[in-house]
matplotlib code that plots the C-alpha trace (Angstrom):
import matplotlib.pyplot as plt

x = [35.5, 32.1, 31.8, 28.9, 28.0, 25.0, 23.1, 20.4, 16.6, 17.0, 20.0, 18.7, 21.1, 20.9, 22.5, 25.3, 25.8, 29.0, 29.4, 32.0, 29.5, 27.4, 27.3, 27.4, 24.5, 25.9, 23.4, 19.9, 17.1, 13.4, 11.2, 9.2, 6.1, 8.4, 9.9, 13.1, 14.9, 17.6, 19.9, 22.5, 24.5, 26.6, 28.9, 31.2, 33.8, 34.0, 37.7, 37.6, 34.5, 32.4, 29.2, 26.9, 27.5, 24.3, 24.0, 22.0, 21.5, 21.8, 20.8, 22.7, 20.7, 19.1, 16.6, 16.6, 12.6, 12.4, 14.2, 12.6, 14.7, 13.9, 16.0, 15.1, 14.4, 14.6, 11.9, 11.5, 10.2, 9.4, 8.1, 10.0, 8.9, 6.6, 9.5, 7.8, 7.4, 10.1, 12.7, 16.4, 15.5, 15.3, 17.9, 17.4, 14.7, 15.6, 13.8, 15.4, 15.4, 14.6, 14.7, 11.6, 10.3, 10.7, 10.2, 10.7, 13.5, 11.0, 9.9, 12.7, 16.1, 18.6, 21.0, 22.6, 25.9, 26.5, 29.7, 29.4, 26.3, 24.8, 21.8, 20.8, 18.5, 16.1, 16.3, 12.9, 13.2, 9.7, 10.2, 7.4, 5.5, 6.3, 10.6, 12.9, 14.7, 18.5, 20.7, 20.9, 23.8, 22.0, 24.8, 23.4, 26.2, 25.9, 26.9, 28.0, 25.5, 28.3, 31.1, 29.2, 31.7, 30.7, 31.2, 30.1, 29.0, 26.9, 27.0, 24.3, 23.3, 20.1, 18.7, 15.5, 14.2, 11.5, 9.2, 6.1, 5.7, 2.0, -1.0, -2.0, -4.0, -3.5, -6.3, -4.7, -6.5, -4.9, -8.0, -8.1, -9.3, -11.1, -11.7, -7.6, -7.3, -10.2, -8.5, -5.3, -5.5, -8.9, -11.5, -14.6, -16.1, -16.6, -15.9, -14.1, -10.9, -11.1, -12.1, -8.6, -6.8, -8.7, -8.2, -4.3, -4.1, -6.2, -4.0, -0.3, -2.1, -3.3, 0.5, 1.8, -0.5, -3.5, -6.6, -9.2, -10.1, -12.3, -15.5, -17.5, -20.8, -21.1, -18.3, -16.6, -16.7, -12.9, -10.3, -13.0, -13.0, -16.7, -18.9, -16.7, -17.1, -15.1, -15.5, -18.7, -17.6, -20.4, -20.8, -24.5, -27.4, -30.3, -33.2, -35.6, -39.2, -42.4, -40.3, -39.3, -35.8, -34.6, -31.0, -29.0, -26.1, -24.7, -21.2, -21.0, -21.3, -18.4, -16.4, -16.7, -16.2, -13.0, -11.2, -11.7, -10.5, -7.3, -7.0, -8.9, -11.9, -13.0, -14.6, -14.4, -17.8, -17.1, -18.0, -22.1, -21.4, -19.2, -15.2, -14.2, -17.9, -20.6, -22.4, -23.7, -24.4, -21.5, -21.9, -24.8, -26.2, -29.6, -31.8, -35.1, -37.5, -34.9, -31.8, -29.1, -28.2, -26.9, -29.7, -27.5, -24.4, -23.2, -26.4, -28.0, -27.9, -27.0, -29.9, -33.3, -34.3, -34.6, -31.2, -31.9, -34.8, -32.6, -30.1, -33.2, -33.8, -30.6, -28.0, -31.0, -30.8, -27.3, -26.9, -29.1, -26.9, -23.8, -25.1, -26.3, -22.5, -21.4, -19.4, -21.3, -19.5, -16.1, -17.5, -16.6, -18.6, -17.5, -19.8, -17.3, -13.5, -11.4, -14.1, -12.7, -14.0, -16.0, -18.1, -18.7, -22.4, -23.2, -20.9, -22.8, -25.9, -25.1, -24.3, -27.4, -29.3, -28.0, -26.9, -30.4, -29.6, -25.9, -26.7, -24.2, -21.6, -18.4, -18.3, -15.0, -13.9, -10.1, -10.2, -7.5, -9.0, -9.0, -11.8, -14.1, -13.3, -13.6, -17.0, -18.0, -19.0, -16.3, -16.1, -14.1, -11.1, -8.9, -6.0, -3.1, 0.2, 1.5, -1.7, -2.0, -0.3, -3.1, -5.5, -2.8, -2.1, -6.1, -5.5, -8.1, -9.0, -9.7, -7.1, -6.2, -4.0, -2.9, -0.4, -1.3, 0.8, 0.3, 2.9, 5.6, 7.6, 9.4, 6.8, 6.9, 6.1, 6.5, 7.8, 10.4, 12.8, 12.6, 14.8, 13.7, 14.1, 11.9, 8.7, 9.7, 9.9, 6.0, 6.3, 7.5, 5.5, 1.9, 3.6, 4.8, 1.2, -1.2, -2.6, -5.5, -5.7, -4.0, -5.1, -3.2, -4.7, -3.0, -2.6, -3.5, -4.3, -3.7, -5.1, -3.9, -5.6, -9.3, -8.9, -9.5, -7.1, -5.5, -1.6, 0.9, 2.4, 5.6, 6.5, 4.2, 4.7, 3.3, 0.4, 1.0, 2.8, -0.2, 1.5, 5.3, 6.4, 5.5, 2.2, 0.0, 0.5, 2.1, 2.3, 2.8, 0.5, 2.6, 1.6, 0.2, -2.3, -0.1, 1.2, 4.6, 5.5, 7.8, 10.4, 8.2, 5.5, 7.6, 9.3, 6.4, 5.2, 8.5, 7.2, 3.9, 6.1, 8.5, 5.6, 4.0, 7.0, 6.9, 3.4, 4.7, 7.2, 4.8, 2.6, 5.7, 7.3, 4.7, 4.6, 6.2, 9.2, 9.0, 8.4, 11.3, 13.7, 12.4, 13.4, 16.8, 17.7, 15.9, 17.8, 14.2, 11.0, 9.9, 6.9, 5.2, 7.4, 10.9, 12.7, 16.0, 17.0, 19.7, 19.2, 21.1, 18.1, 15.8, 17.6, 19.2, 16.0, 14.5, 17.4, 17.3, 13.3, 14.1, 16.3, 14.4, 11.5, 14.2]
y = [5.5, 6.1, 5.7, 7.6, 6.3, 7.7, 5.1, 4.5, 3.8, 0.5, -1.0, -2.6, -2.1, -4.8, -4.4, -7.3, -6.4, -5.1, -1.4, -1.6, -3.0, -0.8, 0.5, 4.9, 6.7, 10.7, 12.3, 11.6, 13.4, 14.2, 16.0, 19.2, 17.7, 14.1, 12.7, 11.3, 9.1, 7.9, 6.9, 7.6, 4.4, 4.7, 2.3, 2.5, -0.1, 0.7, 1.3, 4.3, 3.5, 0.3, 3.1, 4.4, 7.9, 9.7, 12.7, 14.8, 15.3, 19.0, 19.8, 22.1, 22.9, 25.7, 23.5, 22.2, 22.8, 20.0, 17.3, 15.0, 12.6, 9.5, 7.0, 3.5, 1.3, -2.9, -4.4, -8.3, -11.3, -14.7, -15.2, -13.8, -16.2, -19.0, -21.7, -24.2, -21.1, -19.0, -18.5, -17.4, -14.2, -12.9, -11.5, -13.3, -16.5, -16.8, -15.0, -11.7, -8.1, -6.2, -2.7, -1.1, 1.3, 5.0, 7.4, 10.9, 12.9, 15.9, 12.8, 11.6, 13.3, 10.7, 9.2, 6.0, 5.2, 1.8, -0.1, -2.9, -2.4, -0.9, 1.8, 4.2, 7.3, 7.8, 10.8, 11.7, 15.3, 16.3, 18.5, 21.5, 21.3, 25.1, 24.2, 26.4, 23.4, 23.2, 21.6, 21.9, 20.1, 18.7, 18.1, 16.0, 16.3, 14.3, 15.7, 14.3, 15.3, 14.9, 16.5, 19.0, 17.4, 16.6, 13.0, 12.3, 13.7, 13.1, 15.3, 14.6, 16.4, 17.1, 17.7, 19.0, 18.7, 21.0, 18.7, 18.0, 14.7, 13.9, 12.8, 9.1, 7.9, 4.2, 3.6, 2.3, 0.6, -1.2, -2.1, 0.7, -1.3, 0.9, -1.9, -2.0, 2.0, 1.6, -1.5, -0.2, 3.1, 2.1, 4.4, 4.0, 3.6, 6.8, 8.7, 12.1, 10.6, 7.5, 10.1, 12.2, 9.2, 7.4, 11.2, 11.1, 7.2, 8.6, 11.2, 9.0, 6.3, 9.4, 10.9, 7.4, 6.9, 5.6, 6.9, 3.9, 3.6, 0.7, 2.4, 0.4, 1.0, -2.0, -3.5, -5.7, -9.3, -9.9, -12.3, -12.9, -16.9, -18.5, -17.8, -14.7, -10.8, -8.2, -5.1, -3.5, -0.4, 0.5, 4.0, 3.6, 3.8, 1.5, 1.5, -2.0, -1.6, -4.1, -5.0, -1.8, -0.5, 3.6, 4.2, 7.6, 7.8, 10.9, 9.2, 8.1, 11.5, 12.6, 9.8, 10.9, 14.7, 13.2, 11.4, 13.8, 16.9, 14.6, 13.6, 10.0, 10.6, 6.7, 4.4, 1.1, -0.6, -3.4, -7.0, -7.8, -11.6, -13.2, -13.9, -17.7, -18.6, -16.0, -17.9, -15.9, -12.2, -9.7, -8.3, -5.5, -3.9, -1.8, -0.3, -2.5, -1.9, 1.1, -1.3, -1.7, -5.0, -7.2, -8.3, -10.3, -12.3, -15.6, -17.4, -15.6, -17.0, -15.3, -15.6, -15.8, -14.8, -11.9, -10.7, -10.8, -8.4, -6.1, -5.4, -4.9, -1.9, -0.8, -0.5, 1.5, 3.7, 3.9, 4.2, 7.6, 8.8, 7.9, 9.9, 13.2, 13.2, 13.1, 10.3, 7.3, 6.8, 6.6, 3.9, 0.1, -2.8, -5.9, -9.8, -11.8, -12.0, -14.8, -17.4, -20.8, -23.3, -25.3, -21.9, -21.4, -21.8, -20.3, -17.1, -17.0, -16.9, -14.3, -11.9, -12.5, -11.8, -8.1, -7.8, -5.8, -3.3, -2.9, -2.1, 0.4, 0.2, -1.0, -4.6, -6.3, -9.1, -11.0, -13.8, -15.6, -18.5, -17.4, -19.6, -17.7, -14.3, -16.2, -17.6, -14.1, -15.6, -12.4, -10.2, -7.7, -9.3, -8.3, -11.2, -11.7, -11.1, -14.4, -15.6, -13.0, -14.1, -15.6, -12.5, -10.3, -13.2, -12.8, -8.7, -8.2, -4.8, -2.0, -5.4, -5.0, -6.8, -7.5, -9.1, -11.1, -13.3, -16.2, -14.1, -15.1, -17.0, -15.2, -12.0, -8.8, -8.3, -6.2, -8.5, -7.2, -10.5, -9.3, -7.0, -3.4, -3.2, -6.5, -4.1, -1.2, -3.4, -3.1, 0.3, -0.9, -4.0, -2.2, 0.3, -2.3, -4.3, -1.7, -2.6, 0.1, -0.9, -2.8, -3.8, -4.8, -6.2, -4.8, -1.2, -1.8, -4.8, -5.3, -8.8, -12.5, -14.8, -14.8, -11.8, -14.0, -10.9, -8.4, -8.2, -5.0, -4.7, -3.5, -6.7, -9.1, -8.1, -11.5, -11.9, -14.6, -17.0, -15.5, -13.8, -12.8, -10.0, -6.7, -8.3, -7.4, -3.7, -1.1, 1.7, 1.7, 3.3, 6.3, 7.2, 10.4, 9.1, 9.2, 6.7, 6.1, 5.2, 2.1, 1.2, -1.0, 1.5, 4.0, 2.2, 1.4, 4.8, 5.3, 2.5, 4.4, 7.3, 5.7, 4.7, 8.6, 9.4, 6.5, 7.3, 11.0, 9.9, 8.1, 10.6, 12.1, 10.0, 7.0, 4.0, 1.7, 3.8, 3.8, 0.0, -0.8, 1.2, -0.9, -3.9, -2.6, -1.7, -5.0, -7.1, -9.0, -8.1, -7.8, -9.8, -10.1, -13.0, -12.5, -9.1, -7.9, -8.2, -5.7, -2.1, -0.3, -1.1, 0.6, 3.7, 4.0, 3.7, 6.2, 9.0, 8.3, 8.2, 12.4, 12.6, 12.3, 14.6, 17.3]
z = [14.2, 12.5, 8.6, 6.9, 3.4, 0.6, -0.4, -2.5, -1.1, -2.5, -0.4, 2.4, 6.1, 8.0, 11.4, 10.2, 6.8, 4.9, 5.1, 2.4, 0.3, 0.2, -3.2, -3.2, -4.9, -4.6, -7.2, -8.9, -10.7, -10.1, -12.2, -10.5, -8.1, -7.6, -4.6, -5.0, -1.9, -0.7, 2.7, 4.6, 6.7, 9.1, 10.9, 14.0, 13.8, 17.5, 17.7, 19.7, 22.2, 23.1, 23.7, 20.7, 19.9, 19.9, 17.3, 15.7, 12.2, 10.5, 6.9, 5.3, 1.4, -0.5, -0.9, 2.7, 3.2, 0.9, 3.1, 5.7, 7.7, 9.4, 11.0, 10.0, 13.0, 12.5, 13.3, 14.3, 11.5, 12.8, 9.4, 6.7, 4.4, 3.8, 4.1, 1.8, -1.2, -1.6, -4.3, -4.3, -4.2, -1.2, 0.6, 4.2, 4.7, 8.6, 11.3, 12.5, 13.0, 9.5, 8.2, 7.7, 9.8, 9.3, 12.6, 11.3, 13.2, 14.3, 16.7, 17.6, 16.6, 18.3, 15.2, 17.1, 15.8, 17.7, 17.7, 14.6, 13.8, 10.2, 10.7, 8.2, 8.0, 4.9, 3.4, 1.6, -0.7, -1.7, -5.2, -5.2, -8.8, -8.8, -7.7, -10.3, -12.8, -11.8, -9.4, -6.1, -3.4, -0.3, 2.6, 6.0, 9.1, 12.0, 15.2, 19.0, 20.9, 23.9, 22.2, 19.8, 16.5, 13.6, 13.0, 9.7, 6.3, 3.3, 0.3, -2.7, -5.6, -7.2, -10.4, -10.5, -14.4, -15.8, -16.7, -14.2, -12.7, -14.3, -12.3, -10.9, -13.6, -11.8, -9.4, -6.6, -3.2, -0.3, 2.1, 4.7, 8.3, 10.5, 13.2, 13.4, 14.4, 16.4, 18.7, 18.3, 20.2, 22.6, 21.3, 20.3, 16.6, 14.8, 18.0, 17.5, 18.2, 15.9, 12.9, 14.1, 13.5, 10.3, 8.7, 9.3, 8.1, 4.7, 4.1, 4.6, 2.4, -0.4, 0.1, -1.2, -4.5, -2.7, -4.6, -4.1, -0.3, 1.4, 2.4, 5.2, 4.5, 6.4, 7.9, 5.4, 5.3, 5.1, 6.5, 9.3, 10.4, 10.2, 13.5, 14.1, 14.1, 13.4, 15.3, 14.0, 11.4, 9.5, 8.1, 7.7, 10.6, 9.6, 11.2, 10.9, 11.7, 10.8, 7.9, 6.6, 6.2, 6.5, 5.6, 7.7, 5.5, 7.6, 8.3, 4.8, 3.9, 6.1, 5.1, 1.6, 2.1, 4.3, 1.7, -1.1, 1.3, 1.3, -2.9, -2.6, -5.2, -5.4, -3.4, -3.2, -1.8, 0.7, -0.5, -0.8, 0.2, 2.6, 1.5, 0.2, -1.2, -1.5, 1.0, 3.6, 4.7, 6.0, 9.1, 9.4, 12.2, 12.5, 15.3, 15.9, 18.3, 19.9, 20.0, 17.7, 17.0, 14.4, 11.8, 9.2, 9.6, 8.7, 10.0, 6.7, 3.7, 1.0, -1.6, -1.4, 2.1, 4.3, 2.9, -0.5, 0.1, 2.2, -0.7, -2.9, -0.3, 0.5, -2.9, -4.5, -1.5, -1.2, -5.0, -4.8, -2.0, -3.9, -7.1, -4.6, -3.9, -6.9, -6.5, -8.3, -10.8, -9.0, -7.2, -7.4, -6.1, -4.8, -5.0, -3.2, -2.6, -4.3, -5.3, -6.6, -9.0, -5.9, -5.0, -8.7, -8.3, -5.2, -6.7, -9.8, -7.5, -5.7, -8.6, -10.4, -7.1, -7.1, -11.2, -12.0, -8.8, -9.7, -13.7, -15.0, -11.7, -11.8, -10.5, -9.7, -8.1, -7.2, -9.7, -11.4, -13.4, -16.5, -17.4, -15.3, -17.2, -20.4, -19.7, -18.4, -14.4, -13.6, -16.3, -14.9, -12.4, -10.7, -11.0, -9.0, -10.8, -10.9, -12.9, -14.7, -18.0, -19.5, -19.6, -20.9, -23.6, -24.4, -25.0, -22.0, -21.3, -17.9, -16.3, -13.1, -10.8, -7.3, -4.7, -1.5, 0.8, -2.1, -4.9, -3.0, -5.9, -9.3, -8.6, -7.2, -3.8, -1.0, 1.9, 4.2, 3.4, -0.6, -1.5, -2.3, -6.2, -6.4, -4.9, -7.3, -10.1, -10.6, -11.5, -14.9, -15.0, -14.5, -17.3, -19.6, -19.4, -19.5, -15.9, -15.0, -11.4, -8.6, -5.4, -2.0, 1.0, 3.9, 4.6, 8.3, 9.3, 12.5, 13.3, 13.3, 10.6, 10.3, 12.6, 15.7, 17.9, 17.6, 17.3, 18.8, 14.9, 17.1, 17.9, 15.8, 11.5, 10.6, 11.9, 14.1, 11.5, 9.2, 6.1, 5.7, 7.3, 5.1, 3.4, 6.6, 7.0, 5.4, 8.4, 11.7, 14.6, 15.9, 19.2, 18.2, 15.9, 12.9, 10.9, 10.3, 6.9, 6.3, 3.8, 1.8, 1.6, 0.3, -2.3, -3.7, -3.8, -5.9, -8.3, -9.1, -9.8, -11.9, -13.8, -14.2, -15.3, -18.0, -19.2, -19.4, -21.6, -23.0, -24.1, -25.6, -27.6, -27.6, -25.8, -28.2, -27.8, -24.1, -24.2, -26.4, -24.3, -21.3, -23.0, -24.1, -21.1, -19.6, -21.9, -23.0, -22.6, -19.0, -17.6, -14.2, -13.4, -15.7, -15.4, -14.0, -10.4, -10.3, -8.5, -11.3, -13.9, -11.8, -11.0, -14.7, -16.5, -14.2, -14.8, -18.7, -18.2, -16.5, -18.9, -22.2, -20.7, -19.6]

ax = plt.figure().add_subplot(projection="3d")
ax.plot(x, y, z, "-o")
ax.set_aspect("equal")
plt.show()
């Protein structure tokens, strides 16, 4: 006999859990222009067959335009977790299948209801800003595809509120890697095909609160081992003769005109010096004498010689360009990623050999030691959430923040082995602390460490014993050049929402009102690293948060 259960989006089905434990979520709130989620599980206890059932699923709403479906496919971890640093707060540390990936039904419509064995579909309803207030029932039936009965039902309600879900005013960036499509589906850099497919990634990352995107100007000098290339993805031609330099920022321009045709309006500059130590030059490539080869990499050092002179010709260049689009002042700059207190010097070289070109931009670096911010080496950082006390302690302004593979302890994160209210949890934490930014890693990154090979993210979600399962990537490749969303990705698109809807309360009733009812509800005040672990705190703040605005 199959059982069909509601669910909220933050249960997680694991092929061997409970079914009877699965807690019901029947009804829930969004305000007009929000998307609200939720599952549906169902189990065969296989008394009546030892084959799956294959059905279909048929939605049956008034507002039934509004619902997507997508069965949630496990996916394999051979590193959940870093075994040495984890906490008891996971919900699985051993290797394993794990829910995560979403394939919408218009791609494939098979349900599988398989004897003892948990599987769910996610249930995404996308409220229109113009949607009439009121409350609408939402039924899902699953049908035999062999016997044409139904089989199961799941009945939910919706209220839709009047008030509009406000804009983004987080910026938001999770490094975009263009090398990753490109090896992935086996076409060439900025060929027609690898723009068809970096235009569909933009616009899944833009439809999940990304509005900062990773813009290789040159191709970024990240998570690249010493000695080693990344595929070349530089947006700008350079051409180096007798000496002299000429910029063709042509693809730039496209790029730009790209992201903003899909809602990303900011631009995130790759790093100027190499990752780990400011040491050396990224990767760039340029035409000389009729050939285009690579002029500066990590045999350049990064102050004082040819390269030095090259950024004195290029970021006034590019800076122009930038401004003739209109987008210079939505731009961020980058010196070097994650400098520590043995590359001090050679850091604090390399800003003060571009700080005259970069006057008046946006410069901002991942740094956590707090004595760096204080002596101003990295006066505007961007500090991992597990360090991030200190600055907040200090009343330190325009803060942002970000996650890695490294907050894997007491913090939020977004790996597959955590459970899914400990990723939405940041909503109220970048609320509660005033964060103006965060940053993530890993939209696509499709590499092992130091980005040695390529991995199939199909079958390898850790990067080769790299990072636990979830930190790497955020979407999957679909074959058409889509990407599929995942679980994690989602739900933390439903943390930047909870925390529109908290600024819109917010701007309301004022945010010490809106904090205090966080803490009520909380129990204590909520920080990056102590705040409560139970589902029902997200999901009854966020109907009181609806609520109040009405």
């Amino acid at each position: 006999m199959i059982f069909v259960k509601t669910v909220s989006s933050l249960e997680k089905c694991f092929l061997d859990d409970d079914f009877a434990a699965k807690a019901p979520f029947i009804a829930g709130s969004a305000l007009r222009g929000d998307r609200l989620s939720y599952q549906i599980c169902l189990y065969d206890d296989g008394t009546d067959t030892a084959a799956k059932t294959v059905c279909r699923a048929r939605v049956e709403s008034p507002v039934a335009h509004w619902v997507q479906l997508s069965c949630v496919h496990h996916v394999p971890s051979l590193m959940p977790v870093f075994p040495d640093r984890c906490d008891e707060h996971y919900l699985r540390t051993e290797s394993g299948l794990f829910p995560d990936l979403l394939i919408p039904l218009r791609d494939n419509p098979n349900v599988y209801a398989v004897p003892r064995q948990l599987h769910s579909l996610w249930v995404d309803v996308r409220v229109p800003q113009g949607a009439a207030p009121g409350t609408y029932p939402i039924t899902v039936t699953l049908q035999d595809t062999k016997t044409g009965a139904d089989v199961g039902m799941s009945r939910f309600t919706l209220t839709v509120r009047e008030t509009v879900l406000p804009e983004q005013t987080l910026l938001y960036t999770q490094w975009f890697h263009c090398d990753c499509l490109a090896n992935y589906y086996g076409v060439e850099t900025f060929s027609p095909d690898h723009w068809r497919i970096i235009s569909n990634f933009l616009r899944t990352a833009a439809d999940n609160g990304v509005n900062v995107i990773l813009t290789p100007v040159f191709t970024p000098p990240l998570d690249t081992a010493v000695g080693h290339n990344r595929r070349t993805t530089q947006l700008v031609d350079i051409t180096a003769e007798n000496g002299r330099y000429t910029f063709d920022f042509t693809r730039l321009g496209r790029w730009i005109d790209l992201c903003r045709s899909v809602g990303i309006h900011h631009f995130e500059m790759p790093h100027l010096f190499t990752q780990w130590g400011a040491q050396h030059a990224p990767q760039i490539v340029a035409r000389v004498d009729g050939e285009v080869r690579q002029i500066f990499g990590w045999e350049s050092e990064a102050v004082g010689g040819a390269y030095t002179d090259f950024l004195h010709r290029f970021l006034p260049a590019l800076r122009a360009y930038l401004r003739e689009k209109g987008v210079e002042e939505q731009c961020i700059f980058h010196i070097s990623d994650e400098p520590n207190e043995q590359q001090l010097d050679d850091y604090r070289r390399a800003r003060d050999s571009v700080a005259a070109l970069l006057e008046d931009c946006r410069v901002m670096d991942a740094q956590s030691d707090y004595e760096f911010y204080a002596s101003g080496i990295v006066p505007h950082p961007i500090v991992c959430t597990d360090m991030i006390q200190p600055f907040l302690d200090s009343g330190a302004e325009d803060l942002w923040a970000y996650t890695c593979c490294a907050q894997c302890v007491d913090v939020s994160n977004r790996f597959l082995a955590m459970p899914s209210g400990r990723n939405r949890i940041m909503g109220v934490q970048l609320f509660r602390h005033r964060i103006r930014g965060f940053l993530q890693w890993g939209y696509n990154f499709y590499n092992n460490q130091y980005s040695i090979a390529p991995v199939d993210p199909y079958r390898v979600t850790d990067g080769e014993f790299f990072v636990p399962s979830g930190d790497a990537f955020s979407v999957y490749p679909a074959p058409d050049g889509t990407a599929y969303e995942t679980i994690h990705l989602a739900v933390f698109s439903q943390a930047l929402r909870d925390l529109r809807a908290l600024e819109a309360l917010a701007e309301r009733m004022g945010r010490d009102t809106v904090n205090a009812l966080i803490d009520s509800r909380a129990g204590k005040p909520i920080t990056f690293t102590d705040y409560p672990r139970d589902d029902s705190f997200l999901l009854d703040l966020r109907e009181t948060v609806n609520e109040m605005l009405g």
